[in-house]
C-alpha positions as CSV (number, residue, x, y, z in Angstrom):
1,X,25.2,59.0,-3.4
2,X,26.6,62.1,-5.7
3,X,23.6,63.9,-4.9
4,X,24.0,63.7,-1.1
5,X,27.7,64.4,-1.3
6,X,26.6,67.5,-3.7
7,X,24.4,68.7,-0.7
8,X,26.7,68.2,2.1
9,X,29.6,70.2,-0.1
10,X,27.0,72.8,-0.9
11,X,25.7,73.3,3.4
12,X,30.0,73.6,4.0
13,X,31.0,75.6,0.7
14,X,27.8,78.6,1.1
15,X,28.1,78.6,5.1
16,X,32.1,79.5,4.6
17,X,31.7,82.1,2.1
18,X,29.1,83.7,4.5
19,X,32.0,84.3,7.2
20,X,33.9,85.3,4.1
21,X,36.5,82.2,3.8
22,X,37.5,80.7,0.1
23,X,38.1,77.2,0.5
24,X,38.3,73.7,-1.3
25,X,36.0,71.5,0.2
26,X,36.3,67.6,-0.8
27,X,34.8,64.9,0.7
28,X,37.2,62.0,2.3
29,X,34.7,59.1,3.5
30,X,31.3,58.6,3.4
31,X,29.0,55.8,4.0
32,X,25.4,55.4,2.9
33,X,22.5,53.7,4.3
34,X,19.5,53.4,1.7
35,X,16.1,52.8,3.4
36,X,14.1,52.7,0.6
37,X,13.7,52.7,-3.3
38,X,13.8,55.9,-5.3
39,X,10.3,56.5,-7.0
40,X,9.9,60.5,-6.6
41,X,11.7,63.6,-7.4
42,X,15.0,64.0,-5.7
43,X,15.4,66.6,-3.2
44,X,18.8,66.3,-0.6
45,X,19.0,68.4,2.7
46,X,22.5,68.9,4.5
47,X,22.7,71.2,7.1
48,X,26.1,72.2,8.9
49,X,25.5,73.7,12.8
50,X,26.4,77.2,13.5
51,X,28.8,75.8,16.6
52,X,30.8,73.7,13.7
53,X,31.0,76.0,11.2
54,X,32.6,78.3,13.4
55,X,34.8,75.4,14.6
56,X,36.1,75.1,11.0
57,X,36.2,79.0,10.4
58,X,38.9,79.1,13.7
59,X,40.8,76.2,12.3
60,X,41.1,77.5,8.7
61,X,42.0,80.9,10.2
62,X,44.6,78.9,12.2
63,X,46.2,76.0,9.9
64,X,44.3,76.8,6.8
65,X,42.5,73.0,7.1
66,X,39.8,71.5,8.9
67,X,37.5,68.7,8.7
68,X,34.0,68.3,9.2
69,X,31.6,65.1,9.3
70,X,28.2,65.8,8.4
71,X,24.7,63.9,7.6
72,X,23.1,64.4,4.0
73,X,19.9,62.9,3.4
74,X,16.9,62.2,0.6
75,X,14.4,62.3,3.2
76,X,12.6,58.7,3.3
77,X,14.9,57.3,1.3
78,X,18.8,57.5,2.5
79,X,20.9,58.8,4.8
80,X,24.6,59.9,4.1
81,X,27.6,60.3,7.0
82,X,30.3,62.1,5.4
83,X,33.9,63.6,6.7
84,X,34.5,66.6,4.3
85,X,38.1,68.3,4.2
86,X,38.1,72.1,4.2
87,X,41.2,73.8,2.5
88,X,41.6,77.4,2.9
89,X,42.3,79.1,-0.8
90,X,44.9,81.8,-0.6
């Protein structure tokens, strides 16, 4: 599970500072399904759209907060659905 919250974090944290925006990201909920057992190397994806991230960019511009819910997964093996806050450093 700390894995797939590490990747989601990481898609949100590195497509903010690419518009340039400092923030605190932290992750509220999430829930796990496992489909499998673990037997080979790790290796998480996480992916946040180019229509939400600017959706959070105009709301941290705006109120300095936003949230985002995004899928993390360890492909053949879980899937992770995860609301992330976003706060804007100043």
């Amino acid at each position: 599970n700390s894995l797939l919250v590490l990747a989601g974090w990481a898609a949100i944290t590195l497509s903010l500072n690419d518009h340039g925006i400092a923030a605190d990201v932290m992750v509220v909920k999430s829930e796990t399904e496992y489909t499998a057992a673990l037997r080979d190397e790790l290796e998480a994806e996480a992916t946040i759209s180019a229509d939400e991230t600017d959706r959070a960019v105009q709301e941290l511009k705006e109120r300095g907060r936003s949230r985002v819910v995004l899928q993390s997964a360890l492909p053949g093996f879980a899937t992770m659905t995860a609301s992330y806050a976003i706060i804007k450093r100043s």
